[in-house]
C-alpha positions as CSV (number, residue, x, y, z in Angstrom):
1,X,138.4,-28.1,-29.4
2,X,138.2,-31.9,-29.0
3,X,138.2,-33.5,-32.3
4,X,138.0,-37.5,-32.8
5,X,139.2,-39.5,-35.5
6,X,137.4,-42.5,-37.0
7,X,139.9,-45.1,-38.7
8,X,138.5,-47.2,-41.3
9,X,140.1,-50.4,-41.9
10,X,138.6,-52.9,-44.7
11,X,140.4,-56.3,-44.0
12,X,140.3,-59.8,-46.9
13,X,142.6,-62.6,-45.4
14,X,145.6,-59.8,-44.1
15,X,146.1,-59.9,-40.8
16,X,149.9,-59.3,-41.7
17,X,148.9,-55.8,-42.5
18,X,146.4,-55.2,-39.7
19,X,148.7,-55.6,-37.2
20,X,151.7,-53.3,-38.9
21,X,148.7,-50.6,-39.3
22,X,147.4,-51.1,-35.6
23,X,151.1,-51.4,-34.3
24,X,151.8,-47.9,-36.9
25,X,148.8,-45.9,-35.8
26,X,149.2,-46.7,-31.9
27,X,152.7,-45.0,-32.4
28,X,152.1,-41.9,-34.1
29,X,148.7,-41.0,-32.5
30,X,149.7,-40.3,-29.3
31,X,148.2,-36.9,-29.0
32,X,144.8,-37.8,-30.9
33,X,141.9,-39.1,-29.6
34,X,140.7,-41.7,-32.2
35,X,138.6,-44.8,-32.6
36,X,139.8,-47.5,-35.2
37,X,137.0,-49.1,-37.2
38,X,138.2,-52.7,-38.5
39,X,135.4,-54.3,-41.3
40,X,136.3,-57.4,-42.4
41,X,134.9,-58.9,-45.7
42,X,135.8,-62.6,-45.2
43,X,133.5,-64.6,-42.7
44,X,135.7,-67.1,-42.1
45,X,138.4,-64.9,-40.8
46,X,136.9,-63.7,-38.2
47,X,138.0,-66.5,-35.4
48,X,141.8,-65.5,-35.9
49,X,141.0,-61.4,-36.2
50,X,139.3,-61.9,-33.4
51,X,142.1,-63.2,-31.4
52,X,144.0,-61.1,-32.7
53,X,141.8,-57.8,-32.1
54,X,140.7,-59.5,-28.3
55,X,145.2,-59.4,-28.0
56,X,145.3,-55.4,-28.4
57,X,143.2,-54.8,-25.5
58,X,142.1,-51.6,-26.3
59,X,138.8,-49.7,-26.0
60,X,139.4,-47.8,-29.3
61,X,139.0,-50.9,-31.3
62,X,135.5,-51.7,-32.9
63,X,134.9,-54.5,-35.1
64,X,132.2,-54.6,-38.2
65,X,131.8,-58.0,-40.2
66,X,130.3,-57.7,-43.7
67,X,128.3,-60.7,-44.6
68,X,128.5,-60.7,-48.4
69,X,126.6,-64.7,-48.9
């Protein structure tokens, strides 16, 4: 049995945090197949997630950006 995850991250203006959780999960998810799921609720934020995110490299990543004018 192949089970994925789905990791939901909801992001405002913490990138701090983002990176401890993407540094924490890469560590202890070594046998898990998993896809991390990063929405973020500030529009303007986006340029340095991005870099951020674009850094990692990884497949598993997929970004979602929530709009709220």
């Amino acid at each position: 049995m192949n089970n994925k995850v789905s990791i939901l991250i909801t992001s405002y203006k913490r990138l701090d945090y983002i990176k401890n959780l993407l540094e924490s999960i890469q560590k202890n998810t070594k046998d898990i197949e998993y896809e991390i799921i990063v929405i973020n609720s500030l529009p303007n934020f986006n340029v340095e997630l991005d870099m951020f995110l674009k850094q990692q490299q990884s497949k598993k990543i997929i970004k979602l950006y929530n709009d709220n004018k």
